[in-house]
N, C-alpha and C positions, 0 to 999 in steps of 0.2 A: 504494500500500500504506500504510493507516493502521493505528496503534498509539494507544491514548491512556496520557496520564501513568502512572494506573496500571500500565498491563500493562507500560511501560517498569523502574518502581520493582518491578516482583515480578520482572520476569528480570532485573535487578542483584542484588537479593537474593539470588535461586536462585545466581546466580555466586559470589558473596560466601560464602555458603555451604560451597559447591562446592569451591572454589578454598583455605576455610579448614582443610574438613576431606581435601582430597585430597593429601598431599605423598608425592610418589613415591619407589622406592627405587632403580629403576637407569636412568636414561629415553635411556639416549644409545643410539638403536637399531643395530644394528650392530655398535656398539662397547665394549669392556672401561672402564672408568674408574673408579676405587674413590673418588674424592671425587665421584660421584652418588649413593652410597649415601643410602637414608632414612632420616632421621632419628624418626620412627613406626616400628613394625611393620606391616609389609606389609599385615595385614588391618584395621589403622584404614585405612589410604590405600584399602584397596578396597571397604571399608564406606560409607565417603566418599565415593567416584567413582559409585559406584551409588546412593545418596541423594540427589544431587548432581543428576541425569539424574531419578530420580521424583520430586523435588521438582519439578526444572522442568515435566515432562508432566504431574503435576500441577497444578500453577499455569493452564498454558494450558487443559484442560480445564475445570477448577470456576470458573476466570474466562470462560471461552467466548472464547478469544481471535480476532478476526478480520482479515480482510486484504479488500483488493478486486486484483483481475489489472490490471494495469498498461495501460493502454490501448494499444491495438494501433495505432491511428492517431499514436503518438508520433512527435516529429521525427524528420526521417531524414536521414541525411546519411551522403556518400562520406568519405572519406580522403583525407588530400591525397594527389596519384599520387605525389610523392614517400615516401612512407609505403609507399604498397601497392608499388610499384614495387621499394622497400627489402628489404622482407620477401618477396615473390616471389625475388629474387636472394638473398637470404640462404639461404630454403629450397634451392633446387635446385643453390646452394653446397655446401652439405650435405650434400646427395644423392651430386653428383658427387663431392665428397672421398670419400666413403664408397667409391664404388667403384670412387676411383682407386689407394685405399690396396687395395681389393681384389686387384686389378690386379697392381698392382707388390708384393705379398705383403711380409712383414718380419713384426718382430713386436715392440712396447714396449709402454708404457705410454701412450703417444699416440697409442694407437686409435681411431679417430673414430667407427668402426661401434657400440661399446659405449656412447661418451659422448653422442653426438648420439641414439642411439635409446632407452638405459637414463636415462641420467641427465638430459641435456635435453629428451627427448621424454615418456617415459612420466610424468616426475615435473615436473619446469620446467615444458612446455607446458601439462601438465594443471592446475599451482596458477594459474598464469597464465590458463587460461582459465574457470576459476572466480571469481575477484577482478577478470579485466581486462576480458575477452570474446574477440569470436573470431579469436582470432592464427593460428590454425593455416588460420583461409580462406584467409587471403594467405600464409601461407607453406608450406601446401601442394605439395609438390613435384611430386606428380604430376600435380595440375589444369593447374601452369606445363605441364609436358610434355607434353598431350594438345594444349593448344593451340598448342604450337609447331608439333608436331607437324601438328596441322590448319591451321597458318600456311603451313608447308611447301607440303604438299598442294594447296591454294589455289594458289600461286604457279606449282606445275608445271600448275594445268589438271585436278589430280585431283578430280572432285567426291564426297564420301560421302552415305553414304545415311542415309535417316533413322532416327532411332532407336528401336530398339522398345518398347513398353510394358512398363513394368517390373512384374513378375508382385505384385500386390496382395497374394497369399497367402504371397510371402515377406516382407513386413515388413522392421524393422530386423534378422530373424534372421543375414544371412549375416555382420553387423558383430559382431553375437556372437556367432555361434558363431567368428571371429575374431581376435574379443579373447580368448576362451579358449583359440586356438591360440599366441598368443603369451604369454599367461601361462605357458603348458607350457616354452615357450623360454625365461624369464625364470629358473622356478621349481625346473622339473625337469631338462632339458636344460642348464642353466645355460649359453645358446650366447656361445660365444666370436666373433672376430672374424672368422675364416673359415664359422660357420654361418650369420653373421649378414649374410653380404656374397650366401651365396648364397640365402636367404630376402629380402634385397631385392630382386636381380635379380627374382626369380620371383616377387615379391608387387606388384612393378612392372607387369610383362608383364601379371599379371593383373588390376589395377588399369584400363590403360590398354584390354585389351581388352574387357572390363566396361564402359570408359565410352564406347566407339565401339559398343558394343552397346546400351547403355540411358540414353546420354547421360550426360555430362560431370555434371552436377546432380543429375540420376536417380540416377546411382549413388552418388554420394561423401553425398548426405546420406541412404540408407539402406542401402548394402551394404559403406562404406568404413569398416572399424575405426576409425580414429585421427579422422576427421573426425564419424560419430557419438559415440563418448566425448566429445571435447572439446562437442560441441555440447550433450548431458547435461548436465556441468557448469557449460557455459556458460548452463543455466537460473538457476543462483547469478550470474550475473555483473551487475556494472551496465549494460554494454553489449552488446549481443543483433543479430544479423541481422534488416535489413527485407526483404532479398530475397537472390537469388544472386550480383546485382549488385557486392553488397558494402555496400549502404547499411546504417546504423549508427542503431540507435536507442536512446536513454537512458531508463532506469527504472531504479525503487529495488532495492536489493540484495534479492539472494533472491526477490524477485516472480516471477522466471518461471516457479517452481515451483508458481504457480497457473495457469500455461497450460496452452490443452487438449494433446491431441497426445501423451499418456502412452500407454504399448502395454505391454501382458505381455514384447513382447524387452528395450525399454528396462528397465525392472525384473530379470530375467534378468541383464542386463550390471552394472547398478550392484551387485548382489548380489555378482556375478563380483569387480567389483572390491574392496567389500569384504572378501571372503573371501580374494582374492591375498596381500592385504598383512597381514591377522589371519594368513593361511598362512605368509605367509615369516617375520614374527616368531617365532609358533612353533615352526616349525621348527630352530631356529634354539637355543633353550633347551635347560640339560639334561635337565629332564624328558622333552623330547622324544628325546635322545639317551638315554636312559637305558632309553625305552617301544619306538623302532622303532632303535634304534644309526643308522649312518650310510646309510638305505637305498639301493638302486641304483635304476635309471630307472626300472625297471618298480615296484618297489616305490611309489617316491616319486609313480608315476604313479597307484597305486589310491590310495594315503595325499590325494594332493592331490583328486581327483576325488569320493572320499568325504567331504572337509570341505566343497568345493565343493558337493556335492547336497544337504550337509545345509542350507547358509547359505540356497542356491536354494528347498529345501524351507520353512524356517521362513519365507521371502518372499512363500514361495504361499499359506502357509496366511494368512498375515496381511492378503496382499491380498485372499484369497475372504471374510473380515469387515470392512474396515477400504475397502477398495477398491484399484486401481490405481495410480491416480493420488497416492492417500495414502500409500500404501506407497513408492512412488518416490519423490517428495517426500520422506520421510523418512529413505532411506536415502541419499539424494543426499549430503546435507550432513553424514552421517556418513563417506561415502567419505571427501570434502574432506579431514574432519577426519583420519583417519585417514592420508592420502596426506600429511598436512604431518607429524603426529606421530612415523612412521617413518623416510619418508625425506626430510628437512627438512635433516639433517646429510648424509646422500649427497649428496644436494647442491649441497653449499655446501663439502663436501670434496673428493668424488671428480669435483665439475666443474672446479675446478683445472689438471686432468687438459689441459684445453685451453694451456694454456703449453707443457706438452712437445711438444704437435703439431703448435704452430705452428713450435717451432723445427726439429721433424721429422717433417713434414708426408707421407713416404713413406715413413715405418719406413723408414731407406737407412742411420740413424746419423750423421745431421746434425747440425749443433748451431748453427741459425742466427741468432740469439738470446738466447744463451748461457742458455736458459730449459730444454733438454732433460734435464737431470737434476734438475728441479723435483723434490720430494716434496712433494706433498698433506698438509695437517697440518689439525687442527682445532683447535689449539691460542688461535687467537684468540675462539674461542666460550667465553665465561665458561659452567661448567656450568649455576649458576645461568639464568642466560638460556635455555640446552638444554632445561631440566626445563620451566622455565614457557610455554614454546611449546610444546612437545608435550601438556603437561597443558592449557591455552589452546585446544590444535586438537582432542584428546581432546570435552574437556568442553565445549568452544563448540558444537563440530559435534554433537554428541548434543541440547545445548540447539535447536540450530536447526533439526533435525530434529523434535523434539518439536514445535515452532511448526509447522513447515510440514506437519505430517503431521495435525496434527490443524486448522489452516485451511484443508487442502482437503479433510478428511475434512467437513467442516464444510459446506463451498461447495459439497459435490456428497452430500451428506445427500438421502434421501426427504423429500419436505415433510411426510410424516404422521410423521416419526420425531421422537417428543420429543427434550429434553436430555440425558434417564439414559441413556436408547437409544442414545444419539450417544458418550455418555462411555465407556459399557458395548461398545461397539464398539472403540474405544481401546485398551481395555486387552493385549489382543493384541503392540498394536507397542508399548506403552509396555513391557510383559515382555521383546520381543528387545531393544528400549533399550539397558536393564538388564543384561542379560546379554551382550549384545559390550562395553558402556561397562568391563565388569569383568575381560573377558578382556582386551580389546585394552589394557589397563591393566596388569594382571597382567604378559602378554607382554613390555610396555616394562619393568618392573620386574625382568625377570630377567637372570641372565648370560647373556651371549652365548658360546656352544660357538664357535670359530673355527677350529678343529685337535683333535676329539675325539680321544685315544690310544686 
């Protein structure tokens, strides 16, 4: 992936811009803090944040900025087994706490079913496998488990059978339609530690019979939620899979978002995810409490499903002019953006949360450690610092959507379609930009409702 000097000094500028004219008024998601307040009124800062984002997709269009796909034949190389081996044992560590704390029931703050799957999984693993690459292959719990599993089998004499074709006409859809079942459990459902003990079991069972049905590889890179997300994201990453093997190949950031391999589900899902976390923000404000009060499941169930079809909706129409692949590409690294901006302070607060469980590792009332009455603070986070990483992950990731959506709008153009043709096509995702850059803005800038009266 080449850049020349120029197109480096115009997206500094666009930053610089950006970054001058955006300073937020309440950015600590989640959480109440009155020394966040803006120092602006709120609609310089959102005037700003959305100039900020058309100056950038700006700039890359009237410059025609381009990229080339990272070559495929890149070195490849394993992990050392102590690495893979590490993180195998780590995951299915994991696992098993989870549903050993299942198990033996209790109930604290050292829940490991909430931390391991809300806090380090949906939000940890995913910035992780955006910026690092693909952590969740080896640590994987289920993968370990099928093979044990099949380790077993072997050893008694059991032989299995082979595995069937996995049906071409489902695509990546079963990983998302999926991922928007557990969004419902994050958002709506808000599942605590006994829903969430028995949605593993049974997302287990299913996982594993899934992969004795259509193979171990088959299934987990397009029917398995968590393994295609991270793998999405992991098109942002510097390190990328060569195989299933596990080998490991290096290329320049964000490049993989000009590899082929994009589908209408993938787009679907990154949509999804965008939309979760613009959702929970939302939600979350008083306007919102003020328009639907504190709704119940059902309500919160049409409320979320209708933001969701709209996000979905404005995806489709952008990728029937702009294309597939551009449109995912572009929404990708808004997700990113987004997924640090909100919950960056979850955590890095509520994963804390791991001191108490080790000192009471079976809700029994332990205190092994003398770590179990920990309380979680964010107190070490300078606000300052707060604001300018969510504003950073805000407006970076919009910037680097704008690049990648319009260099692979670019790379997979008709060869009879001129420059204006190609720009004029743009403008589409450069308007959704624009308009989540001001909401998901917006959202971070308000109070957070905690306990509506």
């Amino acid at each position: 992936m080449t850049l020349n000097w120029r197109a480096r000094l115009g997206a500094a500028v666009s930053a610089a811009i950006g970054l001058g004219l955006t300073v937020p008024a309440s950015v600590a998601a989640h959480s109440l803090n009155a020394t966040y307040e803006s120092r602006l009124p709120l609609a310089v800062y959102l005037v700003g944040a959305a100039t900020t984002v058309a100056l950038s997709f700006a700039f890359v269009i009237t410059r025609d900025v381009r990229a080339t796909p990272p070559a495929v034949g890149a070195l490849a190389t394993l992990p050392p087994a102590i690495v893979r081996r590490g993180l195998q044992a780590i995951g299915l560590f994991g696992w098993a706490w989870i549903i050993a704390q299942g198990i033996a029931g209790g109930s604290s703050d050292g829940d490991v079913s909430t931390l391991f799957l809300w806090v380090y999984g949906w939000v940890g693993l995913a910035i992780l496998s955006a910026i690092v690459g693909p952590v969740w292959h080896f640590l994987d719990p289920f993968s370990t488990l099928h093979d044990m599993g099949a380790g077993v089998l072997r050893r008694l004499g059991i032989g299995g059978w082979a595995p069937a074709d996995y049906p071409a006409s489902l695509g990546r859809w079963p990983a998302t339609i999926g991922f928007a079942a557990f969004v419902w459990l994050e958002l709506v459902l808000l599942a605590g530690p006994a829903t969430l003990f028995i949605v593993l079991v049974g997302y287990t069972a299913f996982t594993l019979a899934m992969m004795a049905q259509f193979g171990r590889d088959g299934w987990r890179s397009r029917g398995e939620t968590f393994t295609v997300w991270f793998r999405l994201l992991g098109r942002l990453a510097p390190f990328a899979l060569a195989g299933e093997d596990g080998r490991l190949r290096r290329r320049s950031f964000a490049s993989g978002l000009l590899e082929p391999g994009w589908t209408w589900a993938d787009v679907t899902l990154i949509a999804l995810g965008v939309g979760s976390i613009l959702f929970d923000g939302l939600s979350q404000t008083q306007i919102f409490f003020d328009l639907f009060g504190a709704p119940g499941i059902l309500e919160k169930t049409v409320l979320l499903l209708g933001f969701l079809g709209i996000l979905v909706g404005a995806a489709a129409a952008v990728a029937r002019t702009v294309g597939t692949a551009a449109t995912g590409a572009g929404l990708l690294a808004i997700a990113l953006g987004y997924l640090i901006a909100h919950y960056l302070t979850y955590l890095l607060i509520d994963g804390q949360r791991i001191l108490i469980a080790i000192s009471d590792p079976f809700q029994r009332g332990w205190d092994l450690f003398g770590t179990a009455f920990h309380e979680p603070s964010g107190a070490f986070l300078p606000p300052g610092l707060v604001w300018t990483a969510q504003l950073a992950a805000v407006v970076g990731g919009h910037m680097l959507g704008a690049w990648g959506g319009h260099v692979v709008a670019a790379a997979q153009a008709p060869p009879e379609l001129d420059a204006g043709g190609l720009r004029l096509r743009q403008v589409p995702l450069a308007v959704v930009m624009v308009g989540l850059t001001t909401l998901t803005l917006w959202s971070l800038g308000q109070a957070i409702v905690v306990n509506p009266s």
